[in-house]
C-alpha positions, 0 to 999 in steps of 0.5 A, a space after each residue: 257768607 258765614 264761614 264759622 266762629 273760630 277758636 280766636 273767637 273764643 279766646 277773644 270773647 274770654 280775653 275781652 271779659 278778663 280784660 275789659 279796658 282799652 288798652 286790650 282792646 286796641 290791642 286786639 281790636 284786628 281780631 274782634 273786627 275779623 273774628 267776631 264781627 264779621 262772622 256775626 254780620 255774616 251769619 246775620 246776612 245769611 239768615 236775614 236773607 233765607 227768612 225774608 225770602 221763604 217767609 216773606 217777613 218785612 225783617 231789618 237786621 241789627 248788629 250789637 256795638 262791642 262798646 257799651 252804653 257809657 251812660 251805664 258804665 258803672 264798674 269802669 268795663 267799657 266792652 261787652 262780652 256778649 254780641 248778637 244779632 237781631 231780626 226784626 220788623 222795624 219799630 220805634 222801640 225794638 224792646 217792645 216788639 218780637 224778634 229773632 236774635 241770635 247771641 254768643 259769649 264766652 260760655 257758648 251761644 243762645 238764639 231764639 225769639 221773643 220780647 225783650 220787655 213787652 208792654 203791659 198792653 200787649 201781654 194783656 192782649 197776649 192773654 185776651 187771646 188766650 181766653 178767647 182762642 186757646 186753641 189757635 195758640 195750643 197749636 204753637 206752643 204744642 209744636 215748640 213743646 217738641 222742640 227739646 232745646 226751647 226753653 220758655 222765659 219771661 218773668 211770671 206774675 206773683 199773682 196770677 193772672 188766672 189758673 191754666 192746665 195744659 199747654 197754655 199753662 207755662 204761658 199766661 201769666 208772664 210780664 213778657 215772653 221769650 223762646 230761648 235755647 241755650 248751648 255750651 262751647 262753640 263747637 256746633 257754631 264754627 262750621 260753615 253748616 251752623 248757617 243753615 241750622 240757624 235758619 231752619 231754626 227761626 222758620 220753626 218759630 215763624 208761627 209764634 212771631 207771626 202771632 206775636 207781631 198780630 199782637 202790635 196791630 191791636 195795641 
């Protein structure tokens, strides 16, 4: 059960960023272990547990290594400074499928759901829906419109795909697409309660991951 991200949390996500060798590390692995990973896989399990159940999704849970991708090291920091979490339906490459995640850094935290990198087929889809439908999508995006702290990313095309107004505006004519808030500190992310916010949070977007993931069986 998640309990909170305590204040060594921060010191170790700032102290592994000033300090990003080995060395520091070992040193400090005991805290990264008991501070950062095992709130995260918490967190995670928690929320994993009330989705899949209220919502009946087929989700899985991935949990980000500290250690980077040694095939990208180029700058000799071997440990990331940010980890998250992910939910997702389970696929061969999760970059091109929808998922919940939730991340913390240094900084503060972010959650939301979205691509990582859609496929050019799937936000041409994506599109075709919009043009046949625009409705059924205007209902999603006019509830998520309500939420203050979503912001909508994704980089958009130079050249447009087509001129849209009202809601479907901000939406079309993007490579990919994500629903992200962002927030600074992590006060809000130490108590016990955050848990359920965070849940709370993933179900309000159920509707947009629900047509998403109807986007993969036309691929």
């Amino acid at each position: 059960m998640f309990t909170g991200f305590t204040e060594k949390a921060t010191e170790f996500l700032w102290g592994i960023r000033l300090n990003n060798n080995r060395a520091w590390f070992l040193e400090n692995k005991g805290v990264f272990q008991d501070e950062i990973q095992a709130p995260l896989k918490a967190l995670a399990d928690d929320v994993w547990s009330y989705l899949t159940e209220k919502t009946g999704l087929d989700l899985t849970y991935r949990i980000s290594r500290i250690y980077k991708d040694a095939r990208r090291v180029k700058t000799g920091e071997f440990y990331k400074d940010s980890l998250w979490f992910s939910l997702e339906k389970h696929h061969e490459n999760w970059q091109e499928t929808p998922v919940f995640f939730f991340e913390i850094s240094p900084e503060g935290y972010m959650y939301g759901m979205g691509y990582y990198a859609a496929t050019a087929a799937t936000m041409k889809i994506f599109r075709d829906r919009l043009d046949v439908n625009p409705a059924e999508f205007e209902r999603i995006a006019a509830a998520l419109k309500s939420h203050k702290a979503l912001q909508i990313f994704g980089e958009e095309y130079r050249r447009k795909k087509a001129e849209k107004i009202g809601l479907l505006a901000d939406w079309y004519n993007r490579k990919t697409l994500a629903v992200i808030a962002e927030f600074k500190g992590h006060e809000t992310i130490a108590t016990p309660a955050f848990a359920k916010t965070l849940c709370l949070e993933f179900e309000s977007l159920v509707p947009l991951y629900a047509f998403c993931q109807s986007l993969e069986g036309d691929v």
